[in-house]
N, C-alpha and C positions, 0 to 999 in steps of 0.2 A: 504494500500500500504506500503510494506516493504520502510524502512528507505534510505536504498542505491540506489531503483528507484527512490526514490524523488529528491534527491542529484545527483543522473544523470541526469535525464530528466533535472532539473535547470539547469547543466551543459552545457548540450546537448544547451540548448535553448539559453543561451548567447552568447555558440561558435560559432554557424549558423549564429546569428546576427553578428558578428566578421567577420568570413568566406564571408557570403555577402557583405559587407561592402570592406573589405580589400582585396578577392580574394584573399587566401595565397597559396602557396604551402604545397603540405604535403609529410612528411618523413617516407621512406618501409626502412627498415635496412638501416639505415644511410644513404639512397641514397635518396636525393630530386625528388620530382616528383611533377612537374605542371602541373595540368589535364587540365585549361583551354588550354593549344597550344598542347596539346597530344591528337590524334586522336585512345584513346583509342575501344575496341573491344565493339560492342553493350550491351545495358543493359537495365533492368527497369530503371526506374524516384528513384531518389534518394532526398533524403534531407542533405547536408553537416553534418560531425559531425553522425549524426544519422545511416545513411545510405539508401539502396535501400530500397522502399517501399514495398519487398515484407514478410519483417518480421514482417508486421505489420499482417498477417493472416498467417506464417508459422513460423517455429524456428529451428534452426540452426538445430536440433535433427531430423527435417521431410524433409529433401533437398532435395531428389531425386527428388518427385513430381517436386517441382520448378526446378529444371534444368532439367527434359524433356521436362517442359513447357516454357519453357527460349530458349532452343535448339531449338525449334519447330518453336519459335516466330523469333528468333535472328540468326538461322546460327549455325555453328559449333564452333564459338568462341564467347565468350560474357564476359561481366563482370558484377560482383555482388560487392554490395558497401558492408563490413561491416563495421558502421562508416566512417571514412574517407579511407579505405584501399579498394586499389581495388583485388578482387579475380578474376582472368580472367581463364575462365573453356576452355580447347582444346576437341572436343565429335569426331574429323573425325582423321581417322586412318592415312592420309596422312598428315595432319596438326601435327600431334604427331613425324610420322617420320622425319618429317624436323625437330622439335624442337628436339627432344632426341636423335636422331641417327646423322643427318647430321651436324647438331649446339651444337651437346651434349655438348660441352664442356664450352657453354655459361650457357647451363638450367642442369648443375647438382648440383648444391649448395640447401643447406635446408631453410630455413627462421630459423631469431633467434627466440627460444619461450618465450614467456613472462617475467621478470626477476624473478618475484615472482616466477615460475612455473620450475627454470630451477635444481631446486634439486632434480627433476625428472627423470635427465638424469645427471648427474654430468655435468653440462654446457655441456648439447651435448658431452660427451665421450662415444657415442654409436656409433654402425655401420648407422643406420637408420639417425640417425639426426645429424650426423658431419660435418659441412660446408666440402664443396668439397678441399679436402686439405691433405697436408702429414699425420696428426691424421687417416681418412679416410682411405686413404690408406694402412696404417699399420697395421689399426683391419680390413678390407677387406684383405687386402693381407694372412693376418695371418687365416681368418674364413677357405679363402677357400683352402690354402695349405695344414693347420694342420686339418682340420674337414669334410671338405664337395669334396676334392679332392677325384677320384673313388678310390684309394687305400686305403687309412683312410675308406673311408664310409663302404669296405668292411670286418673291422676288427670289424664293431658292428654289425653282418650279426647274431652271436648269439642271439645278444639282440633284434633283430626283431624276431627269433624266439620265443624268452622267452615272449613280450610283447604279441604275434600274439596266442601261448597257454594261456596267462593269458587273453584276449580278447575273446577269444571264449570260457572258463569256466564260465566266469561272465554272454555270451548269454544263454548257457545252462541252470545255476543257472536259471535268470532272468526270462525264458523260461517253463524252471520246477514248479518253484513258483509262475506262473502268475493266477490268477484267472480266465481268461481265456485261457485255455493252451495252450503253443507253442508262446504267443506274449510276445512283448519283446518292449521298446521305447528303441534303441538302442543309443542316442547321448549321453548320460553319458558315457557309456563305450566305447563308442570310444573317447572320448576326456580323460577319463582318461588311456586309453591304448595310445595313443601318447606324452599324458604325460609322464609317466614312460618311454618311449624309451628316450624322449628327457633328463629326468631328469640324466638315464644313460650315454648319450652322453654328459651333462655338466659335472656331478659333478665326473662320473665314476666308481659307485657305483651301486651295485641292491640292493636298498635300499627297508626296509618294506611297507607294505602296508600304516600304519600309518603316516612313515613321509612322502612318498609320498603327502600324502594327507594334510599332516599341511603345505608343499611346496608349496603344488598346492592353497591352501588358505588363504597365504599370498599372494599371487602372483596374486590371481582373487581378493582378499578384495581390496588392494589398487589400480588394474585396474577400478574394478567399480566405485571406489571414485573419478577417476579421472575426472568423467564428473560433479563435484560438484565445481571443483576448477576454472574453468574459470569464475567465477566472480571476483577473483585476478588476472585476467588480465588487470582491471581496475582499475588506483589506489590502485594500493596495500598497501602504506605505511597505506590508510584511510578503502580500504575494511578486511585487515589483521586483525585490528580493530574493525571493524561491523562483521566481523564473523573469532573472535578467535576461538571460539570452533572448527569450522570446520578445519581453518586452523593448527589449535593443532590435530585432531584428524586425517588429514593427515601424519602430520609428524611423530607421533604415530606409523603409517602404513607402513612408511618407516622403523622407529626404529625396528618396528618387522619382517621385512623382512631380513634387516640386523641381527637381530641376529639369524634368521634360516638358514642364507646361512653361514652366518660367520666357523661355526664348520667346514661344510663340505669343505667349502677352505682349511681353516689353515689345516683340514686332510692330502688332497694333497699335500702342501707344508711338514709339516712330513713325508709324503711317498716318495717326491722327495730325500728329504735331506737323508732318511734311503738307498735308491735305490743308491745315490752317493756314500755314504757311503759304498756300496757293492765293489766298484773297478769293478765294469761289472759281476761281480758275479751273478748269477741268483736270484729273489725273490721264497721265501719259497713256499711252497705249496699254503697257506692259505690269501697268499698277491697277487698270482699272481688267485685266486680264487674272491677276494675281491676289488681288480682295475684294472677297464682297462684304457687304455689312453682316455682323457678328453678333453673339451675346455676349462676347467679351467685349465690342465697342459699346453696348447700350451701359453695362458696368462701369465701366470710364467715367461714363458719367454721373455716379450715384454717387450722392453725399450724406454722409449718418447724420440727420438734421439733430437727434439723442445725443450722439456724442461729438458735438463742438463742428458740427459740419465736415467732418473728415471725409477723406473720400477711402475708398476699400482697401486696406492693407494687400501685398502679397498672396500670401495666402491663403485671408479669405476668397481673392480672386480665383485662387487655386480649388478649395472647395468647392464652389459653388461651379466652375467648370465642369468639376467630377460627379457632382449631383447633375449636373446636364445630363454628362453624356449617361451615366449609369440609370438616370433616369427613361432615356430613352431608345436606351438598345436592348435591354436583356427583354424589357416586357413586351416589347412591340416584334423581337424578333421570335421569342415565345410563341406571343398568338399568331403571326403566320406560319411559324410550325404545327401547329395546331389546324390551326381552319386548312392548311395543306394536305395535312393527314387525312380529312374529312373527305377533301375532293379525291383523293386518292382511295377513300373507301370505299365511297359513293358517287359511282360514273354518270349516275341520273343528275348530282347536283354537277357535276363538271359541264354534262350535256347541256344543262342550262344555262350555265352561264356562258356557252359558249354562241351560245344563240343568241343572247342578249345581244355579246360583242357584236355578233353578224350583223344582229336590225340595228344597231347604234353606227356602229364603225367600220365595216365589212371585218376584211381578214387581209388586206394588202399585206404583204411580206414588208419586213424592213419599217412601217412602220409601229408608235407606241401608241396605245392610248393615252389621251393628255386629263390631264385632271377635269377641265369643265367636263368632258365626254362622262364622268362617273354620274354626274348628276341626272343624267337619262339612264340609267343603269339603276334599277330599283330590285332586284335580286343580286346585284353584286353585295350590296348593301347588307342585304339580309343575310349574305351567306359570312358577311362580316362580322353582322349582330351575333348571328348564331352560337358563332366561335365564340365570340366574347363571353356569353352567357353560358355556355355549356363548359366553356375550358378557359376561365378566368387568368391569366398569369398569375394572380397574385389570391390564395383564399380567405385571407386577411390583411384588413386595411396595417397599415402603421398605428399604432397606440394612441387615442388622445386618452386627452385627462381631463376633469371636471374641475371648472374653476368654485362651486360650489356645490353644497351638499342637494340630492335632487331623488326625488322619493318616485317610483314606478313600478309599476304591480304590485303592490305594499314590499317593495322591499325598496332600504336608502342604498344610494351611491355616492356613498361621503364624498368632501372636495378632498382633491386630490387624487383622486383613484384612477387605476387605468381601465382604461374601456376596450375593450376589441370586437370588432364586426365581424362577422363570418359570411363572407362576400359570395362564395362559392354556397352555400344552404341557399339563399336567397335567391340565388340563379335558378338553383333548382328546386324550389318549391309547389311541390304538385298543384296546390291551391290556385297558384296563377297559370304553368303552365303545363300544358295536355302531356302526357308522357315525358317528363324534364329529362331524362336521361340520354333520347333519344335525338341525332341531330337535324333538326327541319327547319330549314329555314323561311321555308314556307310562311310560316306562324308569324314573321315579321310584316308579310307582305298582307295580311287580315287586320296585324295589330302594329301600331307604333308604340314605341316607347320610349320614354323620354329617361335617356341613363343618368339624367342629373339627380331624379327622384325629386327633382319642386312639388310634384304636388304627390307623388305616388311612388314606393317603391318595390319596382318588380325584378330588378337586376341592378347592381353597381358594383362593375369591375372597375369605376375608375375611383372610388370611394362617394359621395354626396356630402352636400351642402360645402362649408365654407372653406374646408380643406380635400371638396375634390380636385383630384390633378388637377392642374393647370394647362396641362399637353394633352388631355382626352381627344381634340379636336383635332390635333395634329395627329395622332395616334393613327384613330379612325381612319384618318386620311391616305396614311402613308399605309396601311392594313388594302385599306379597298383601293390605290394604285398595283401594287405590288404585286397582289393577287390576281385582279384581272389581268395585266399584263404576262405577268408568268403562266396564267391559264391560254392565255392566245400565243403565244407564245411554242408553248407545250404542250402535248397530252401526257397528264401523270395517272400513272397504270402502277398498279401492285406490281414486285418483284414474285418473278413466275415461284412460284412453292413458299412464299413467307405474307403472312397476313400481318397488317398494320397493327402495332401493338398500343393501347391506349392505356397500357401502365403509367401510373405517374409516378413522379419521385421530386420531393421537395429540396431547391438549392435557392438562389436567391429569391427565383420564380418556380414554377412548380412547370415541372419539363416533364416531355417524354421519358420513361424510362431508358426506351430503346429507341433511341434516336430515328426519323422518319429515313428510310431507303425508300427510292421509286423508282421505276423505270420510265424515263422522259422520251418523248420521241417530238422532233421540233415538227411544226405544223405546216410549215413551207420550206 
């Protein structure tokens, strides 16, 4: 037995005796919370200190199981101890709307994250993890004015096309060279093709293939690392200690991500400074060939009005690039592996949308579908929606917390507490829709649905209310390009003797187990 369980479990076992003994109160972000007079939400048997019993046979890493078996047992709301902190899970789509839409303004705050942990985020200077607060609002305000508003979105319409030909050269390649011809495991190249879009939309550059990739590999190195570092959650000043190396070779991960981002900043900032320097004079040929506008130029221009008008350290610069891009590559290239696997199982839904394509756009060779062309495409839509809903990337939002104490179904949710949605139940709840498991996207085309949840909620994979994503729009967007096109494009046919496996397996997003193989065959 490692040294730091011994030292805990010791821990653990005096404090229990303590806890029993003296019945104390414990502290969620600085907010007290007395369990014994709080008529908290159902749960397993817990032990003080320790927590629920049910990590004594599962770990944080395998949840699901346990929370459909907790839901099943306990209702649509329940709580899970971990150690002395309550996790209280919401799984009913009308218990979500009342917290996030009708009360939003109580449940949109983050929890603080660990102190050891918080150089992760420059103390929360991200969009994702910023307590509900002026900070917040100013990197939100700022994402969706300068980046993700339809006019901005429409002046990177090139770089979807440039990413969507580099995308379908790598299937061909991939295709050509296969040992077995025409198959292809496509999620590498789709996640490194929305890479590069997003890399273009940060830094504003069509940068090579190479650094591409040293971007994307600092970016996944210290992602992965992160599930190593929650053991400095715990006494840090003692665990920092029992595992330096690790905690050095974190920081390590950040050192080298900061100096791959670093150039490409300070570039833009030279290009801005050369651009003023012009008096509105137009940029030369070879510059205006070389940059387009960025999220890192909208950032340029943010000033912490909080603190003393400063404009964005380094670093933070650095984070919040990292929230971009991580934002918009793992989940977006997920769900088109996803909705992919679908058209690959079911050649009736591929048949249709390929008909779609025909009345809208014919089948000329050589050419793409351009985005206005989606908006007469009302089944590509749905086969969109579908995915979304059936095969969520994510089956839990991010954690908010309750700025105060807030009573539903008679039971309270102290301030403080953290709350979690179960995004993936609500997709499939038989109540709204006709066989959930099953994928039809038909069902789109009878009913709309509004995934923000304003007035109703039937599905949100992108979370609701005041802290849904802020890229749902763009998401969608880049889902129902990418898709049509690789369907006209391609016919994707099961590999002869292997059936598409819809195992999942949870990592940042919750992925294929066995990654999608197809057999492509190009259509001209």
């Amino acid at each position: 037995m490692e040294l730091w369980l011994f030292i805990l479990i010791t821990i653990s076992f005096i404090l229990t005796l303590i806890l029993l003994l003296f019945k104390p109160s414990i502290t969620i972000n600085n907010h007290e919370i007395n369990n014994n007079n709080k008529k908290l939400p159902p749960g397993p048997l817990r032990i003080p200190v320790i927590g629920s019993l049910v990590w004594l046979r599962r770990t944080v890493a395998n949840i699901e199981p346990v929370l459909r078996d907790l839901h099943s047992k306990h209702g649509p709301i329940f709580t899970i101890h971990i150690g002395s902190r309550p996790f209280i899970f919401v799984f009913d789509r009308s218990l979500a709307h009342k917290l996030l839409i009708e009360h939003g303004s109580i449940f949109s705050d983050r929890p603080n994250p660990p102190l050891a942990l918080r150089f992760l985020s420059m103390n929360q200077h991200n969009i994702s993890g910023s307590p509900y607060g002026p900070l917040w609002r100013l990197l939100r305000r700022n994402l969706i004015s300068e980046i993700l508003h339809p006019n901005r979105v429409k002046l990177f319409s090139h770089g979807r096309d440039w990413v969507l030909r580099l995308l379908i050269t790598k299937l061909k390649l991939e295709s050509e060279s296969s040992p077995s011809s025409g198959v292809v495991t496509a999620m590498d190249s789709f996640s490194f093709a929305m890479f590069c879009l997003l890399v273009l939309m940060c830094f504003g550059e069509k940068l090579d293939e190479k650094a591409i990739k040293e971007i994307g590999f600092a970016q996944r190195d210290l992602l992965l690392y992160t599930s190593k570092l929650s053991v400095f959650s715990f006494a840090p000043g003692l665990t920092k200690y029992l595992f330096r190396h690790r905690w050095s070779t974190a920081l390590e991960k950040r050192r080298r991500q900061k100096e791959i981002f670093t150039p490409l900043i300070r570039a833009r900032k030279e290009h801005k400074i050369k651009h003023l320097g012009r008096h509105g004079n137009e940029d030369d040929d070879n510059d205006q060939e070389r940059f387009v506008y960025s999220y890192v130029d909208s950032l340029l221009d943010l000033k912490i009005q909080e603190d003393g008008g400063r404009e964005l350290s380094d670093d933070e610069l650095v984070v919040l690039c990292s929230e971009f891009l991580n934002a918009g590559t793992d989940t977006t290239s997920t769900a088109l592996q996803w909705i992919m696997a679908n058209v690959v199982k079911y050649p009736e839904v591929q048949k249709k949308v390929m008909e779609e394509i025909e009345s809208v756009v014919g089948v000329k060779s050589g050419e793409m579908i351009k985005e206005e062309d989606l908006q007469r495409m009302p089944y590509v839509k749905a086969v969109v929606m579908e995915g979304l809903r059936r095969h969520p990337p994510a089956h839990l939002v991010l954690s908010h917390t309750s700025t105060e104490e807030f009573t539903v179904e008679g039971y309270v949710i102290p301030k403080g507490a953290l709350i979690n949605f179960g995004v993936a139940e609500m997709g499939w709840d038989d109540k709204v829709w006709e066989k959930p498991m099953e994928f039809r996207p038909e069902r789109f085309l009878s009913q709309g649905v509004d995934v923000t949840g304003s007035r109703e909620i039937k599905m949100m994979p992108f979370g609701v209310g005041r802290r849904i994503c802020p890229g749902w729009g763009l998401a969608v967007l880049h889902l129902e390009y990418f898709v049509a096109n690789l369907i006209k494009e391609f016919e994707w046919k099961e590999v002869e003797g292997e059936e598409v496996d819809f195992t999942e397996k949870p990592q940042f997003t919750v992925v294929m187990k066995h990654p999608l193989r197809a057999h492509i065959i190009p259509r001209c």
